[in-house]
Structure formats: C-alpha cells, structure tokens
C-alpha positions in Angstrom: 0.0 0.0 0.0 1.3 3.5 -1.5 1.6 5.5 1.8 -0.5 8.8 2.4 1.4 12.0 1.4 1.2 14.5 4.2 -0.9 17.6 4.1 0.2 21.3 5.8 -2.3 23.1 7.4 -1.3 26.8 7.6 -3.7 28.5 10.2 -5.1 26.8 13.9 -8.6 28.5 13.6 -12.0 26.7 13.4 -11.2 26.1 9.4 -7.8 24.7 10.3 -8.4 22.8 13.1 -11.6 21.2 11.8 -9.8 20.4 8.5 -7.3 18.8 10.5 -9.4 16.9 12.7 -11.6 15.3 9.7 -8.4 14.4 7.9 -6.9 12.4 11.2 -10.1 10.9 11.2 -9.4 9.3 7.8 -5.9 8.4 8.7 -4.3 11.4 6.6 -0.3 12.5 8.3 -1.6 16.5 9.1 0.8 19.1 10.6 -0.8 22.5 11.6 1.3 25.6 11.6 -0.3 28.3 14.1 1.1 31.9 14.7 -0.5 32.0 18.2 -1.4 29.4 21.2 -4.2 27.9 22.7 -6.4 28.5 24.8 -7.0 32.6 23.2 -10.0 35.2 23.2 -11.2 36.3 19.6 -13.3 38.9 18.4 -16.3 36.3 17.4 -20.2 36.1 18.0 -19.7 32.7 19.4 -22.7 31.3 17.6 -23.1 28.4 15.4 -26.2 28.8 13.6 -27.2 26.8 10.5 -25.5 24.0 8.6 -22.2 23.6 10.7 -24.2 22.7 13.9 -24.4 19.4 11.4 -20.7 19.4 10.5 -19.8 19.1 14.0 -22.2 16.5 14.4 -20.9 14.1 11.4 -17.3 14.6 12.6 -18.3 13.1 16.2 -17.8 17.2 17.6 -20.8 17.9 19.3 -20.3 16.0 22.7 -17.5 17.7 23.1 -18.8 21.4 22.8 -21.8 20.1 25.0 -19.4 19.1 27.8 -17.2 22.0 27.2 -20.3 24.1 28.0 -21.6 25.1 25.1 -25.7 26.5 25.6 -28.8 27.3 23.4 -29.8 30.0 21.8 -33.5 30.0 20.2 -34.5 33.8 20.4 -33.0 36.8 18.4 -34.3 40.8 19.0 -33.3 44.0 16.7 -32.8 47.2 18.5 -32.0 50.3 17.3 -30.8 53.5 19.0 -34.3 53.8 20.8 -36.1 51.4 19.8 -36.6 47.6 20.0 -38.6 45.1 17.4 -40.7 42.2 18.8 -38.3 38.9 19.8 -37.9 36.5 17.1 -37.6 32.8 17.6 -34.7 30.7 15.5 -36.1 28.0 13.1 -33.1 26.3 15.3 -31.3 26.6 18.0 -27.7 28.2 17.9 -24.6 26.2 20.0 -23.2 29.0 21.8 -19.9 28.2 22.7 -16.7 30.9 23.8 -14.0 30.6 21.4 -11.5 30.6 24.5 -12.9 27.5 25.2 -13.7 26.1 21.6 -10.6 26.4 20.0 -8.7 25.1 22.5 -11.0 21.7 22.9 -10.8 21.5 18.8 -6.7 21.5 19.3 -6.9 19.0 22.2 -8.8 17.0 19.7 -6.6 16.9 16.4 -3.8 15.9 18.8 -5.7 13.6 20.3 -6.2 11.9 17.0 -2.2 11.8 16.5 -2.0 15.3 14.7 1.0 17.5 15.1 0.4 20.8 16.1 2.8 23.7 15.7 2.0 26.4 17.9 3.9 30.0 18.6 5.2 28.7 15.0 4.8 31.0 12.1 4.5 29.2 9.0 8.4 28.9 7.2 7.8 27.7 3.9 7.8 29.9 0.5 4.2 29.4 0.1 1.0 27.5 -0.5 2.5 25.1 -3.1 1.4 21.5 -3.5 0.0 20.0 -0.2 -0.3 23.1 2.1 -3.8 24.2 2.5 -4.2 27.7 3.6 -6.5 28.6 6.8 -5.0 31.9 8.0 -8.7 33.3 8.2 -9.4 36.6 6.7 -7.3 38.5 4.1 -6.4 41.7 5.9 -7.8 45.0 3.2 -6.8 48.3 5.0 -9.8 50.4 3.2 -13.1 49.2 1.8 -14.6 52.6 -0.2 -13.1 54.2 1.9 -13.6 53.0 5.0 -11.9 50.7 8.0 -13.6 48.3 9.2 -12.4 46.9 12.5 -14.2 44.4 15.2 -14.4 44.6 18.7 -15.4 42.0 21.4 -15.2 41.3 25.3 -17.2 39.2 27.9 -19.7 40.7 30.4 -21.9 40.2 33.3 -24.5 41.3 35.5 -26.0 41.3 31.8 -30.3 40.4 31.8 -30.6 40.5 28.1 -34.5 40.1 26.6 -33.6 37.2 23.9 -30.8 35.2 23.8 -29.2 37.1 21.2 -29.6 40.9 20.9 -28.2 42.9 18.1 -28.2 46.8 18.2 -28.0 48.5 15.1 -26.7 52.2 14.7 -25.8 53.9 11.6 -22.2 52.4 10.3 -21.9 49.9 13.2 -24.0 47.1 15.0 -23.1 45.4 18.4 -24.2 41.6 19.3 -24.8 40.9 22.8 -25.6 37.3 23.2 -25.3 34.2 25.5 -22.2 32.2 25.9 -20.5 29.2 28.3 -19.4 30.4 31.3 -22.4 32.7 32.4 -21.6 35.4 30.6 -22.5 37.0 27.9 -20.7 37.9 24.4 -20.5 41.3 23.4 -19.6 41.8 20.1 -19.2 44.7 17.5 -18.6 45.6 14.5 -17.8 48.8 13.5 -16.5 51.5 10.7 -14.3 54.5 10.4 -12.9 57.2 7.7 -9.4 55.5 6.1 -6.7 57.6 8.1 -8.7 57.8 11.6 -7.8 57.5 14.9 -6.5 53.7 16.5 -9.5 51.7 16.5 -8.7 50.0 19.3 -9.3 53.0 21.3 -11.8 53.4 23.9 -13.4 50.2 22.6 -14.8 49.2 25.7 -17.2 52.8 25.2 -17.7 51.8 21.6 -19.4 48.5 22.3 -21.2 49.6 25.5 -22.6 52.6 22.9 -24.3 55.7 23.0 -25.5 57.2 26.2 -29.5 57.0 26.6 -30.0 54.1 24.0 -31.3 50.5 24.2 -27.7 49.4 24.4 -26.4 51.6 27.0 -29.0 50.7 28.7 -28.5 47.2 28.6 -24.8 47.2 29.6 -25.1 50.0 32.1 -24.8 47.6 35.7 -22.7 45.3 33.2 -19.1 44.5 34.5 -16.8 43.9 31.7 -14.1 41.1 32.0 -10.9 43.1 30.9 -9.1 39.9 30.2 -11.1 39.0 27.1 -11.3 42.4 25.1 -9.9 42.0 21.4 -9.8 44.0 18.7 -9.3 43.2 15.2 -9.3 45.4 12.0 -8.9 45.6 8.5 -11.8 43.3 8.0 -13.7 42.9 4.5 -17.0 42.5 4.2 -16.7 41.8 -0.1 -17.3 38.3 -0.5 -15.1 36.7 -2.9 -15.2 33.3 -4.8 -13.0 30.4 -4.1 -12.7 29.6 -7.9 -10.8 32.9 -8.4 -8.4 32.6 -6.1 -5.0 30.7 -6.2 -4.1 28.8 -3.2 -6.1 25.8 -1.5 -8.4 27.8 0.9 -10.6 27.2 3.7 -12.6 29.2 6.2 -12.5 33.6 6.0 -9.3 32.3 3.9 -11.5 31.9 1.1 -14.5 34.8 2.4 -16.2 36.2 5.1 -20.0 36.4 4.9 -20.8 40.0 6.9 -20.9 39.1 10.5 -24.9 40.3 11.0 -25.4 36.8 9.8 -23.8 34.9 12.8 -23.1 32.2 9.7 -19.4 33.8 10.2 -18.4 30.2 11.9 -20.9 27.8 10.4 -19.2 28.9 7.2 -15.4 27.9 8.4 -16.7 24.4 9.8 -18.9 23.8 6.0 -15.6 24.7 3.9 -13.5 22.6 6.2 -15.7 19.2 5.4 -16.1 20.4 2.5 -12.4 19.8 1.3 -12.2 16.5 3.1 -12.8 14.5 0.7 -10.7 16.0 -2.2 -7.7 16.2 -0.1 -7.6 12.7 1.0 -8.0 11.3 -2.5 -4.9 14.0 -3.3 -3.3 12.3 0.0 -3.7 9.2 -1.5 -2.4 9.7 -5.1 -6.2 9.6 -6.3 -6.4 13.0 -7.7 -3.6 16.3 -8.3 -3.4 18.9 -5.9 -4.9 21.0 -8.6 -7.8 18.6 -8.9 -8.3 18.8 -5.2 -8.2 22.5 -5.4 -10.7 23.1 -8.0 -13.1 20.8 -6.6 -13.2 22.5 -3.3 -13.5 26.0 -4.8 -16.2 24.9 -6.9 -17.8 23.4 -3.8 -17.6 26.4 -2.0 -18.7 28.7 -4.3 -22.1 26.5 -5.3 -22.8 25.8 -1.0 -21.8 29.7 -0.2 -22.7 32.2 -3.0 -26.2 32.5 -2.8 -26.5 32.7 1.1 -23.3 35.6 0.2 -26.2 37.2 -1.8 -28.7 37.5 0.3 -26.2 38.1 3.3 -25.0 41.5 1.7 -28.5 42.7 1.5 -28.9 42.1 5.2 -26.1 43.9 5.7 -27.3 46.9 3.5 -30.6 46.5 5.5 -28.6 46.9 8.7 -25.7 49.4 7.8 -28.4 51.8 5.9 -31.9 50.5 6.0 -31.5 51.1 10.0 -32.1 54.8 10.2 -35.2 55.1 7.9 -38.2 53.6 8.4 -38.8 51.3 5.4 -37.9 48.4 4.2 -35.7 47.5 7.9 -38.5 48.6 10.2 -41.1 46.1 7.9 -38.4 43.5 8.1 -38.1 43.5 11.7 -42.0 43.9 12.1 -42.6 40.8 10.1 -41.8 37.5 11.6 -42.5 35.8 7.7 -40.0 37.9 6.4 -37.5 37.8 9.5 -37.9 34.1 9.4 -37.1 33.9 5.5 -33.7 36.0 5.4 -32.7 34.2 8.2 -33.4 30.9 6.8 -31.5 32.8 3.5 -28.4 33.2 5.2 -27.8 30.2 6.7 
C-alpha cells in the first residue's frame, strides 16, 4: 500500500483545526502551523447557527462542545438606538460556545487523534504550493470605499438580556450581545471609520457599551466587563469573494467572510473545512492532483456559499443603511415571515 502523502495546514482557527481533525479521522499525516497558542479570546459572535451545527455532528464534535459548556440559543431581537422590534424565535437553535474555550478543545482533539500541532510557530515555507492548505482566516484590506472596518469583542456580566441574542444597530456599526458558556454573555461589534482615523482600538470598551440614553447603554449600564477578554481586530472585508478565483487551497474567512450580521461567520469555516475533506484525501492518497483537489473544493464552496453571500450582503445593507429610515428594515423586523425567511436565506 502507497503510503498517504502529508498535508500542511497553515492556520489553527476553526477552518484549520476542523480540516485537520476530519483528515486524522481518515488516517491522513496533518501538521498544523499556528502563529499563536491555545487557549485565546477572539473577536467572534460565538454562535453556530445553521448547517455547521451538522458538520460538528458528522465529525463526532458535538459532545465535546456540549461538555465544554456550550448552551442554546432559540431567540434573536433587533434594536436600534431607541427602539426595539418584537423577539424573534430561530427556526433552530444556535450552540453557543466561547471561542476561549472552543478552539482550545478543537486543538486538544486533532492531537488527540495523532496530529501534530505547531504552535507560537509562524508558517516557514515559500508558500501555499502543493500540499499546504491555507486557513489563516481573513485576508487583511486596510480600506473598503473608503472606510476601515475593524471588530471589537469582550465578555460581560450582570447582563439580563430580553432574547438570547440581541443585536443593536446604529448607523455604520451594530453590536451583538448574546449568550455564551461560562455565564456570561458575548458582546460583540462591529464597527467603521474614515481611512486615516484614529487607533481603533481606542476606547473600545465605550464603543461597544454605545451611545449614552440608548437601548444598548442601557443594557450594559450595571454590566461589568471582564478586561481579560477584550480584542480588537481590524482591517476586516465585508466583499465576499469566490473560491474559484483565487489561487491557493483555501478554507474558512481564507477563502471569504460572509458579513458578521449573519452569525453564519463560523458555520461557514466548519462547511468549507468538510467540504475539502474528501478531495484532499483522494490527493493524500495519489487519487487525484493537488490542482484537482483544489478546483473541486472552490467549486464546492462557491455552489454551497454564493447565494446565502447574496442574500447576506442585503442584510447587511438593510442593517448598515436601512437602520435609520423607516422602510424596508422597520417592515423587516416587524414581520416574523419575512425575518424568518432572510434568516433561513443566510444560513
């Protein structure tokens, strides 16, 4: 028997890490090459809604999220500055689970299944040739039109929320406060400002608590943030992209990021990761090329991901500058048929 060629997994992130975990499970030789070390706070919604919930269940993942502490969440609710839309209930729960936690069980996990991870190691090759698969997560763009985009995120409580998820919308910027393991809650923003502006790391923590006298300030005024887990991250995109038109073997925000409004951001990273499985084991085992392999994976992800892209940039318009008017947002958010079916869109 022709033994299995060895595949190198550039980035330890959900993509990564699930990639690498699925592989081991078939017996491919996987070495993962990650900048930074486990266990790690992220800026992340921490909510697994839609199709991935199912990728962790086919790889045998679940039970270990569910003893990690991972909880439901069945109810979403839009607010904006001063006001806030009826509750909405999920056509499924969401697994909410911190990514402190998350990332380091899904490490525990591929080494567990005789993986060998590389951590505090940056990746020392020339590039994504033949047999390196690239999961760095998202492709860092200074300026989109103009603008930076940058995400925030840190843990709370004393935090009584009204649904388990809450997003507050305000014009150029939204912040998710939602459930998570540990008792807290997750609040999470994102955020835009003018190419050339200030750090946007600062006064972050007033960012995501926002604007004095609104819904949100209200909500986190008694809250008692965890200083610990604040991140920032910037440069974000919010373009999607298609797979096919790229030219390295991507997986995860390597390959797109849907906007984060969604909270499909992570369901999307565990889909692209099984959905290269297959293609790179037959590469692994002399079955296919690695340009084989690679094509069929774009063209995977482009099929699975471009229409719920479509219909997640509209949200985002809907969000970002349907918020402030009183059309089609407010008849959105008002309408449990309609609220159900763009959610149901995006996932």
């Amino acid at each position: 028997m022709i033994p299995s060629k060895s595949i190198t997994i550039v980035g330890g992130g959900l993509a990564g890490l699930t990639a690498g975990i699925g592989l081991r499970q078939r017996g491919v030789p996987v070495t993962i090459w990650e900048a930074g070390n486990y266990p790690r706070h992220r800026v992340c919604g921490e909510f697994i809604s839609g199709r991935g919930q199912d990728v962790l269940i086919r790889l045998g993942l679940n039970s270990l999220f569910e003893h990690a502490g991972a909880v439901l969440a069945d109810t979403v609710v839009f607010s904006t500055l001063h006001r806030t839309f009826p509750v909405h209930r999920t056509p499924r729960s969401a697994l909410c689970l911190s990514r402190y936690a998350m990332d380091a069980l899904l490490a525990a996990e591929f080494r567990r299944l005789g993986g060998e991870l590389r951590v505090s190691s940056r990746w020392a090759g020339p590039g994504f040739e033949e047999g390196v698969l690239r999961a760095t997560g998202r492709r860092p763009q200074p300026a989109e039109k103009g603008w930076r985009w940058f995400g925030l995120k840190v843990h709370a409580r004393g935090v009584r929320l009204t649904a388990d998820l809450e997003m507050h919308v305000a014009s150029g910027g939204y912040v998710g406060v939602g459930v998570t393991s540990g008792g807290a809650v997750n609040v999470c923003g994102l955020f835009r400002r003018r190419a050339g502006a200030a750090d946007t790391a600062a006064g972050g923590l007033e960012l995501l608590r926002g604007k004095p006298g609104s819904v949100l300030w209200q909500r986190l005024g008694n809250a008692v943030f965890e200083p610990d887990t604040f991140c920032s991250v910037a440069g974000l995109s919010l373009s999607p992209r298609r797979a096919s038109g790229q030219g390295d073997f991507s997986v995860g925000d390597s390959v797109t990021m849907t906007p984060p409004v969604t909270g499909n951001g992570m369901s999307m990273a565990f889909e692209s990761a099984e959905l290269a499985l297959d293609p790179l084991t037959a590469w692994s085992r002399g079955v296919v090329s690695w340009e084989q392999a690679q094509k069929a994976v774009a063209g995977r992800c482009d099929r699975v991901f471009g229409r719920r892209l479509f219909w997640a940039r509209v949200l985002q318009w809907l969000v970002l500058v349907g918020a402030p008017r009183s059309g089609p947002f407010t008849m959105a958010l008002n309408s449990d048929w309609i609220w159900q079916r763009m959610f149901r869109k995006t996932r």
